[in-house]
N, C-alpha and C positions, 0 to 999 in steps of 0.2 A: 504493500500500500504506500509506504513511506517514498518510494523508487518511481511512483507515477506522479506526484502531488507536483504540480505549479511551484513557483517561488513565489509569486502572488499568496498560493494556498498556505503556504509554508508561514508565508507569514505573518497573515491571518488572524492563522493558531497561535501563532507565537503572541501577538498581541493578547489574546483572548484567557492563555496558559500562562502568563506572565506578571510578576510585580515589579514594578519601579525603585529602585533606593539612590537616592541623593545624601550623600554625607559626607561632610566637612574633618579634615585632616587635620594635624596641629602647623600652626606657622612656624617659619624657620627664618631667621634675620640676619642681615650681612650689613658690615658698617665700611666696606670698603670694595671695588674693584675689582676685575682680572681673578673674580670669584664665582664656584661654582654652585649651586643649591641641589642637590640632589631628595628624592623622594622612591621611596618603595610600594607598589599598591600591594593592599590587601590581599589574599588571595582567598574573595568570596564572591561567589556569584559571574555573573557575565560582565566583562567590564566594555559599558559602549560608550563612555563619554568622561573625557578630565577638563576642568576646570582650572588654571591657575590666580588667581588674584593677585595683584601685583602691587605694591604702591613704594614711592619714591622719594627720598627727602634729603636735596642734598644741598649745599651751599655754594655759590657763583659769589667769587672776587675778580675783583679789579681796580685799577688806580683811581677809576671817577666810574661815577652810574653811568650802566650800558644796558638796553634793552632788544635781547635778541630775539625773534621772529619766531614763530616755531612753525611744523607744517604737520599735515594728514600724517606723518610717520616717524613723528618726532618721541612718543612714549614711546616706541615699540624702537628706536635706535642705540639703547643700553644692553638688549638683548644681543649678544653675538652667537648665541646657536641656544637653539631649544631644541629635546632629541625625546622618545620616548625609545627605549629600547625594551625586548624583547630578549630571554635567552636562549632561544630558536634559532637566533641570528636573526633575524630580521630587525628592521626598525620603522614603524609607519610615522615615524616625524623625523626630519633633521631638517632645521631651518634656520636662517635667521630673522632676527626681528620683524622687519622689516618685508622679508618674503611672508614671515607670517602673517602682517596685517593684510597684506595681498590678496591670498589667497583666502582667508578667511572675508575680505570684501566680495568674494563672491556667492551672496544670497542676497536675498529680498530684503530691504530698508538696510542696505550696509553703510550708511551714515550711525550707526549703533557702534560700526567696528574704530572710529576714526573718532577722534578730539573733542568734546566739547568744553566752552571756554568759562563754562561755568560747572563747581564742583560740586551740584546737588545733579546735574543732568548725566544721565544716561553711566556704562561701568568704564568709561574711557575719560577721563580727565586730563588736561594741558592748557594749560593759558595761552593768549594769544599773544603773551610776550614773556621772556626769562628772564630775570634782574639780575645784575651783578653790583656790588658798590665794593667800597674799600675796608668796610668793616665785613663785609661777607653776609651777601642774601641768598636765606633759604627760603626752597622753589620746590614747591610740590608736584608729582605726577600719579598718577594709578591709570592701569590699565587692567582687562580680565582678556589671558588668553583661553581659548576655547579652543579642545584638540576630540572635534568627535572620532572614534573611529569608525563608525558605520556611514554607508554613505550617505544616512538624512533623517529623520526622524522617524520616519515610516518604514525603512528597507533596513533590516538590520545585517545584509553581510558586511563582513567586514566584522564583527563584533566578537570580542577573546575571551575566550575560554581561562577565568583568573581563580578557578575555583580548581587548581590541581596544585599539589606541592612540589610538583619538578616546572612550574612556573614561574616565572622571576620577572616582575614588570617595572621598569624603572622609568620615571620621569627626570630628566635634570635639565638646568637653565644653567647657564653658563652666560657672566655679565659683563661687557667692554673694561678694558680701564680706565680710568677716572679721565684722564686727560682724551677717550674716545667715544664717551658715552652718549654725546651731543655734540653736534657744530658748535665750536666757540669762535668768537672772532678774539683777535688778537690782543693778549694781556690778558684774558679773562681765564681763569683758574676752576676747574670743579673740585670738589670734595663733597662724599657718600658721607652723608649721615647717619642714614637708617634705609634700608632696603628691605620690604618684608613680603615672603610669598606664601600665600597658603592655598593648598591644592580643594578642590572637591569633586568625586567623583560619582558617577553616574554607572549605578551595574541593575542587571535585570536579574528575578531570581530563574534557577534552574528548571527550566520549564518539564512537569512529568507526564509528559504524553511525549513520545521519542519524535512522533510527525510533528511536534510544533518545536522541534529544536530548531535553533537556525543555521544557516552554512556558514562552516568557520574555515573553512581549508582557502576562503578568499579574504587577502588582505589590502588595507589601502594603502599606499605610501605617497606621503605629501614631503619633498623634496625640494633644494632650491642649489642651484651651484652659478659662477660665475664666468664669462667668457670674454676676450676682450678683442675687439675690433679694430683696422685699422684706418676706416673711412676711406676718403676719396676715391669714391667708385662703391661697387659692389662689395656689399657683406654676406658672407656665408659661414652658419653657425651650424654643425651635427649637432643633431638631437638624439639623446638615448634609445636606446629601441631594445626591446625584450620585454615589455610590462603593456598593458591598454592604458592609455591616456584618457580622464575624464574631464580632465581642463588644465588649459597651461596658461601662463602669463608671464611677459617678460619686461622687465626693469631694465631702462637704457637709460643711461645718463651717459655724460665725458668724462675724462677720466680726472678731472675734480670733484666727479661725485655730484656735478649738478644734472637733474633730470633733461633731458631732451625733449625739446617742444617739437610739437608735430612739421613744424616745417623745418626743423634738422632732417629729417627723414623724409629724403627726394623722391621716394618710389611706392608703390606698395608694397604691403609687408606680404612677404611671400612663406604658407608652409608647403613644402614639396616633399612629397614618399616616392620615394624607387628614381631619383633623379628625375624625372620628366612628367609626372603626375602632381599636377596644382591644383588641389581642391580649393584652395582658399587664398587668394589674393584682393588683399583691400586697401583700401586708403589707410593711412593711420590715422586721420580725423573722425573715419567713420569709424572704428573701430572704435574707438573712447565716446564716438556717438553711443553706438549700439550698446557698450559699457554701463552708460549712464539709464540708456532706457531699460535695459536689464535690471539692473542692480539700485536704480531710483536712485543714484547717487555720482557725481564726478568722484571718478576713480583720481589718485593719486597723479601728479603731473609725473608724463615719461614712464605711464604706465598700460598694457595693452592686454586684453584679453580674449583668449578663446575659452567659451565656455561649452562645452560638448555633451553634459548633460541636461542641460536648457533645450527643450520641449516646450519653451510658454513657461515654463516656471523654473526657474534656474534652481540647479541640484534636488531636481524631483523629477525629469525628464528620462524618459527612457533609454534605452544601449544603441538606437539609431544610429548617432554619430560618434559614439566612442573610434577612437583611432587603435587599434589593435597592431601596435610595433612589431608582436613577435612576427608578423606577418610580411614586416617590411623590412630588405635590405639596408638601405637608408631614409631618415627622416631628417628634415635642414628645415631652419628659417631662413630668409634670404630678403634686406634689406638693402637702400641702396643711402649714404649720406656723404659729406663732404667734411665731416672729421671722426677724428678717431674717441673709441670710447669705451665702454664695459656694459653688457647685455648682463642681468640675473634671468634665469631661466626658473621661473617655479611653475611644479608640475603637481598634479594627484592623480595617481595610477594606481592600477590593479593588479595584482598577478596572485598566482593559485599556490600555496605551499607545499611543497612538497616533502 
């Protein structure tokens, strides 16, 4: 019976077979830097969702008051890798900050993931300007990262099995150092006050009808790595391939680190499988168009998205357009601009454990 059921049907039951548990972990504090915070999950129940809480309190010096700017990815740029590991080997997060807030911008009302400049609104807080003075101003942040591992609230593959004792789930954040936490402008000094993160996690219990288990032998992996370009003329970046792709988005800036505006970028952006098959070649204005209609929100400047599970509802759309790499020889983006600069590549894929 179990060998004919739908995944639809599978999951159903699993809804139906199922409880929810939301619960809060102790906080762990770091008063400085080039520091790592590590966490161990429990090992009960199904685990499909971590929460981290995040908040920031550090002090800005400088010779006279300077007030610096901040943007959409200004809390999330302390973060220099966030990982969830597995001891399977596998790991369905390695990112950095930044790629995090990316990728996590894509779903519905993703102005929730990005800044507000008042600290009673929404789980992301950052001012719309940072102080520094000569006796040293402390300058708050908090942000809440969200690492589901299923791919959406309704479809639980993707979701791990944390209720065995030869399983080992580890969360760790790993933080810049002081002097790389945030763009400073010149003379301006940081120092970590207090850094405090507390995890909470989300598991389902073990459902006792064996049809309403769910597939676990599918994992996600939300990735981000860097590539650098050399402008004038044609750009050509390989893309990974052995995993299904559900959505990619790529971070271009120069190589100061400032994002590129769409008219840096001469040509459409081009993704291409097997060398000579372009399924998708666009403007990059429409591209941050269709972003914005998507996601109700302007995406991050010198930021570009393919979202593959969007059906009419981003990350609840069916396997239509997933891109299935194992299938392809090569996969490339291919822009075309007039200076040199550095692409981040982040991705969420799938692939089957073996």
């Amino acid at each position: 019976m179990a060998q004919s059921m739908t995944v639809q049907q599978r999951n159903a039951l699993f809804a139906q077979a199922t409880r929810q548990n939301i619960q809060g972990m102790a906080k762990k504090k770091i008063t400085q830097g080039a520091t790592t915070v590590s966490f161990e999950i429990p090992k009960a129940r199904l685990l499909s969702k971590i929460w981290l809480e995040i908040d920031y309190k550090f002090k800005l010096t400088a010779g006279s008051s300077v007030n610096m700017p901040t943007t959409k990815l200004t809390p999330y740029a302390p973060i220099r890798r966030i990982s969830l590991d597995l001891n399977n080997g596998w790991s369905p997060y390695v990112l950095d900050g930044k790629s995090y807030a990316v990728l996590a911008g894509m779903r519905q009302q993703s102005h929730v993931v990005y800044p507000q400049s008042e600290s009673e609104k929404g789980f992301c807080y950052c001012p719309e300007n940072l102080s520094a003075g000569a006796d040293g101003v402390s300058n708050t942040m908090r942000t809440t990262i969200e690492l589901p591992l299923c791919l959406n609230d309704r479809d639980p593959i993707g979701i791990i099995l944390a209720q065995s004792p030869e399983t080992l789930i580890e969360v760790k954040v790993d933080f810049e150092p002081e002097s790389s936490m945030i763009p400073l402008e010149d003379g301006v000094t940081l120092e970590v006050e207090e850094i405090t993160v507390q995890p909470i996690v989300e598991t389902f219990s073990i459902p006792a009808v064996q049809e309403a288990f769910p597939d676990i032998s599918v994992v996600k992996l939300c990735t981000s790595r860097t590539e650098m370009f050399a402008g004038n003329g044609q750009n050509l970046i390989d893309l990974v391939t052995g995993t299904i792709y559900r959505k990619i988005a790529f971070i271009i800036e120069d190589l100061d680190g400032n994002p590129f505006s769409d008219e840096d970028i001469t040509s459409n952006i081009d993704l291409i499988f097997n060398t000579a098959d372009v399924n998708y070649s666009i403007p990059a204005k429409l591209i941050r168009h269709k972003n914005e209609m998507q996601f109700g929100e302007e995406q991050p400047k010198g930021v570009y998205i393919f979202d593959f599970s969007d059906n009419g509802i981003p990350n609840y759309g069916g396997t239509r357009d997933y891109i299935d790499s194992t299938k392809l020889t090569m996969f490339q983006v291919r822009f075309n601009s007039n200076k040199a600069g550095r692409i981040r590549i982040v991705s969420e894929n799938l692939a089957r454990l073996v």
